[in-house]
C-alpha positions in Angstrom: -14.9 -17.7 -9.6 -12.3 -14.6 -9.0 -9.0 -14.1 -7.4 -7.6 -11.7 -4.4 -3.9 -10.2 -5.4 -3.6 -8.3 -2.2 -3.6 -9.9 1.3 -1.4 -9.7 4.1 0.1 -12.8 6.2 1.7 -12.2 10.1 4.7 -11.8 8.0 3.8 -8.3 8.0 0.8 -6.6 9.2 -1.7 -9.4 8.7 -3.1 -11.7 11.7 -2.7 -15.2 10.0 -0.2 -17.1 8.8 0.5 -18.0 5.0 -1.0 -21.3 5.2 -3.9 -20.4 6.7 -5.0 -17.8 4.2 -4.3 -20.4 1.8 -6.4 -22.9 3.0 -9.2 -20.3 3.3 -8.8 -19.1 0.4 -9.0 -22.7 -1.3 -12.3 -23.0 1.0 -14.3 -20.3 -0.6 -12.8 -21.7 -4.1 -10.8 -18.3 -5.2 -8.8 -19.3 -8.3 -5.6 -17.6 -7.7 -4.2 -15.5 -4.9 -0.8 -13.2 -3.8 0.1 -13.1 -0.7 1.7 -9.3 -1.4 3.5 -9.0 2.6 4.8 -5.4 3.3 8.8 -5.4 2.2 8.6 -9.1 2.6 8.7 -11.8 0.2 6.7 -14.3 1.9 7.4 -17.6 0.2 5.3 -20.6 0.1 5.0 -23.9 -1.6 2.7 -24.3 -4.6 -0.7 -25.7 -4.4 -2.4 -27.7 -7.0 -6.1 -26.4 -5.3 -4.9 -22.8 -5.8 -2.5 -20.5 -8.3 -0.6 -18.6 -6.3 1.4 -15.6 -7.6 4.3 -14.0 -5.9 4.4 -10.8 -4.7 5.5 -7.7 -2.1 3.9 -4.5 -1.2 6.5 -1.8 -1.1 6.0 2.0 0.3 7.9 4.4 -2.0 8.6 8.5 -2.0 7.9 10.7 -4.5 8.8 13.9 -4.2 6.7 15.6 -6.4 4.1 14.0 -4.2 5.5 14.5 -0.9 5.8 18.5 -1.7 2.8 18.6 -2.4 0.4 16.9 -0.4 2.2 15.9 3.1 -0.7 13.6 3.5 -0.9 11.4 0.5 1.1 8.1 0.6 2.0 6.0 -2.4 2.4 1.8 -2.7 3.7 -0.5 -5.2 2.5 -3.8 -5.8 5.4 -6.0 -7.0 4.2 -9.4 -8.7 6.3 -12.1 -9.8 8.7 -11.3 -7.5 11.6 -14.1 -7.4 13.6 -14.9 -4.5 17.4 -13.1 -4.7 16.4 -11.0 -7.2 17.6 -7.4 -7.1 14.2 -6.6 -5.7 14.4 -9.3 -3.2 17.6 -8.4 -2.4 17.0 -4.7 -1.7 13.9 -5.2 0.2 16.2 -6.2 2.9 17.7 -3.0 2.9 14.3 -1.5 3.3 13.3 -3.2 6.1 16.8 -2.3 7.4 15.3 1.0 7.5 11.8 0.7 8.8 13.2 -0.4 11.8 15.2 2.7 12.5 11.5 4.5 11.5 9.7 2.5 13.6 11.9 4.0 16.6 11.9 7.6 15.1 8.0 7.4 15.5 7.8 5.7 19.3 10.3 8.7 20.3 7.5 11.4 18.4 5.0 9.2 20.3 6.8 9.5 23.7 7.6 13.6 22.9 3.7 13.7 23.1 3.9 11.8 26.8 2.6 8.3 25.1 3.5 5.1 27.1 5.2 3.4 24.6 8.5 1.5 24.0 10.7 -0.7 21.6 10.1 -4.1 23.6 6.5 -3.9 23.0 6.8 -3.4 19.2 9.6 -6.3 19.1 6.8 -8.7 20.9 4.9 -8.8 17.7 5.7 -11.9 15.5 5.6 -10.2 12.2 9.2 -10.1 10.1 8.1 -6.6 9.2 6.6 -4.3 12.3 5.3 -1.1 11.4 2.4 1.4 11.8 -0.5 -1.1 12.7 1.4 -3.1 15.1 2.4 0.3 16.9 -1.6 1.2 16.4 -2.4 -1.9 18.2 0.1 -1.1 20.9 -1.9 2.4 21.3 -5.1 1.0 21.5 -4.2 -2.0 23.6 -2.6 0.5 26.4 -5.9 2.9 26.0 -4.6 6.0 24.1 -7.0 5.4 20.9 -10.6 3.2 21.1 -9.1 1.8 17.5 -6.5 1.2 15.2 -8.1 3.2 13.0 -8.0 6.7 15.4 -4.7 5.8 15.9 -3.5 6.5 12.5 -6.1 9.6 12.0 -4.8 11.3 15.6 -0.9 10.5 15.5 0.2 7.8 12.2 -1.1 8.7 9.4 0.8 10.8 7.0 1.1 14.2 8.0 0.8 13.3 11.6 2.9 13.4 14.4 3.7 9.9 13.7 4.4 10.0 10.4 7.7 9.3 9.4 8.6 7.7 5.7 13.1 7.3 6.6 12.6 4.1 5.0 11.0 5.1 1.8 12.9 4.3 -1.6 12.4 6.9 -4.9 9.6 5.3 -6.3 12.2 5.5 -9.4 14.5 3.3 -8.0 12.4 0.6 -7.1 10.3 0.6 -10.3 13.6 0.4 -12.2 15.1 -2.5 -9.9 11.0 -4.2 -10.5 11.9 -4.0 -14.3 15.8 -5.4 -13.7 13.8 -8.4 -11.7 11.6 -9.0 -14.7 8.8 -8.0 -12.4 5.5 -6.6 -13.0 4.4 -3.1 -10.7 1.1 -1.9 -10.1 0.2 1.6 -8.1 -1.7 0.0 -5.2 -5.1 1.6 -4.0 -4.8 4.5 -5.9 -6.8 7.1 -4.0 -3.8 7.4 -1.3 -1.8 9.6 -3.8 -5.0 12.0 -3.4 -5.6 11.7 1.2 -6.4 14.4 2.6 -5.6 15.5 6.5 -8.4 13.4 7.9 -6.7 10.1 6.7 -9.5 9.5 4.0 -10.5 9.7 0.7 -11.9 13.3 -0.8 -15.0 13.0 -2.7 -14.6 13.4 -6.5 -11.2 12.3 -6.0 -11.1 11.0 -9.1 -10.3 13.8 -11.5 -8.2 15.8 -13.8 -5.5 16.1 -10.6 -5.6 12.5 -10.1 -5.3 11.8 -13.8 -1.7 14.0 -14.5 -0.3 11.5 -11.4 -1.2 8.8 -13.1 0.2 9.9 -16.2 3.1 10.3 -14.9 3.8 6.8 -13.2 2.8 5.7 -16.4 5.9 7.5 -17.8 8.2 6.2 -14.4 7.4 3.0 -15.9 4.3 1.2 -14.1 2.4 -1.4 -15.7 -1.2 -1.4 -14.0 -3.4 0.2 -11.0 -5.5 -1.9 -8.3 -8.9 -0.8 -9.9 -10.8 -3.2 -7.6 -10.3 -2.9 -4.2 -12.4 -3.4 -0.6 -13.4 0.4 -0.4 -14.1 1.5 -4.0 -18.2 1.3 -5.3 -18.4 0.0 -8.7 -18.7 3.6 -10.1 -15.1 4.2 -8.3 -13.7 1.1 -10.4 -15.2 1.9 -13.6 -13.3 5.2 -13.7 -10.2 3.4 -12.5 -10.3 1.1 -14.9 -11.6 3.8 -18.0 -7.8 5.7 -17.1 -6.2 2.2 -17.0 -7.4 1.6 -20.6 -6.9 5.1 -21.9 -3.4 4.6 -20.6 -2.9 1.3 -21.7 -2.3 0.1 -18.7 -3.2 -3.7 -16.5 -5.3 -3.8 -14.1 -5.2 -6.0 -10.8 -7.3 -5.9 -7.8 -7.4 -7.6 -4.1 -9.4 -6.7 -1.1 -6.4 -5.9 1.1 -7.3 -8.2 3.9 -5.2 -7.6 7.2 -6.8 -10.4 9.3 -8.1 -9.1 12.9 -6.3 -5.6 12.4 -8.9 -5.1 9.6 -12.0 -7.2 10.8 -14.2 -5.9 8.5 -12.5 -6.5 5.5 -13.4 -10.0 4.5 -10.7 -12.5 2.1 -11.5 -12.5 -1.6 -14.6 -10.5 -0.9 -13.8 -7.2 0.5 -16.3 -5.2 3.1 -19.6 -6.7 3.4 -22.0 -3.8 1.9 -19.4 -3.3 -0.7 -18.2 -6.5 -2.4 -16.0 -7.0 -4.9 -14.8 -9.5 -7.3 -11.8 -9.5 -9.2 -11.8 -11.3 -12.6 -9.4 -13.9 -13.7 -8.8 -11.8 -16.6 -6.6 -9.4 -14.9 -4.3 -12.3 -14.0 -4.8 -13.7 -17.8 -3.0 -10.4 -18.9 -0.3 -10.0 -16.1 1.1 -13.8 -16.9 1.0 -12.8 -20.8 2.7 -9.0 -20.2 4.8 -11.4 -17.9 5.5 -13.4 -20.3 7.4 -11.1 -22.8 10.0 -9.3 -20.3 
């Protein structure tokens, strides 16, 4: 038995709806999910088949970060995130935002003589469009073969895509988490080390990668995603070893998208690299939880 803390619905950049995951999700008997939609609190009922956690993935800027490596990205995983919380209240204000990025990136895009306009990104369904549904625009019209080439030639960061507007100091929402008795994690962790090809460097893992950590540990984080659909076990372990060092929670999820990412599979992650995350890691969020 194990649980997957990070999946995305249509509410964001996901292909299915809440209910469907949910019902998958009950089908291949995970204990506990969190449906952790970009910006978005997506709410849904409880289920006595499944425990279901709250929770939003947020984008956030750090300088440091940003100075430094134009190409690295940082998430937050929010969870226990209540509806009209400061949190939930300022996540409107972020998406707010996006959509004046969103524009700012289809006018680079049409600068570098790419069909692309507005009306096509407002066709998508999603409360939350971004950079995969303009991805799947770019691929559907012929410009890339994949979503994936689409954010390695023009959206990833660093590219002529890329533009972060919308992005709150990391400080700011890790302080507002805190206010909204919320627990934060540093999602997929080897984003704060990307390099210009949109990937992970080898041996990213090291003494750089460690000082960062350190200091979101001093911002005020509570855990990193050790498990997740593109990290070996070897990966994990060395996650996890800094997590405990740190004193730190860990969570993990296997980031499932839907159709935009078909080869990520729910509560198991790619197929030649499985994972499975342990109920303990829940056990110990709902007991740090439990003492805010």
């Amino acid at each position: 038995m194990s649980i997957d803390l990070h999946l995305h619905s249509e509410n964001s950049d996901g292909t299915e709806s809440p209910e469907s995951i949910i019902e998958r999700a009950i089908e291949i008997q995970l204990e506990a999910i969190s449906i952790t939609d970009h910006e978005y609190l997506t709410k849904v009922p409880s289920n006595h088949d499944i425990e279901i956690i709250k929770g939003v993935e947020v984008s956030v800027s750090w300088e440091k970060l940003d100075k430094s490596n134009p190409y690295a990205g940082i998430h937050l995983l929010l969870y226990f995130v209540e509806e009209k919380s400061p949190i939930d209240s300022f996540l409107e204000n972020i998406r707010a935002l996006k959509n004046t990025r969103n524009m700012e990136i289809i006018e680079n895009l049409q600068n570098e003589g790419l069909e692309i306009n507005q009306s096509e990104l407002d066709s998508f369904k999603t409360k939350v469009p971004g950079r995969p549904h303009i991805a799947s625009i770019l691929k559907d019209k012929g410009h890339v073969s994949s979503i994936n080439e689409a954010f390695v030639k023009y959206l990833g960061n660093g590219k002529i895509g890329d533009s972060r507007s919308h992005q709150p100091d990391i400080k700011k929402v890790i302080d507002l988490s805190k206010e909204s008795r919320c627990l934060v994690f540093l999602a997929h962790p080897h984003t704060l080390m990307s390099n210009d090809k949109y990937s992970k460097k080898q041996n990213w893992v090291n003494e750089s990668f460690y000082g960062l950590i350190e200091e979101l540990t001093g911002f005020g984080i509570n855990g990193l995603e050790t498990t997740y659909s593109s990290y070996s076990k070897n990966i994990s372990s060395q996650i996890s070893e800094i997590s405990n060092k740190l004193n730190l929670l860990e969570c993990g999820g296997s980031d499932y998208h839907g159709d935009i990412k078909p080869n990520i599979n729910l509560g198991f992650g790619y197929e030649n690299t499985p994972i499975k995350v342990p109920y303990k890691f829940l056990n110990d969020m709902k007991e740090k939880h439990g003492q805010l």
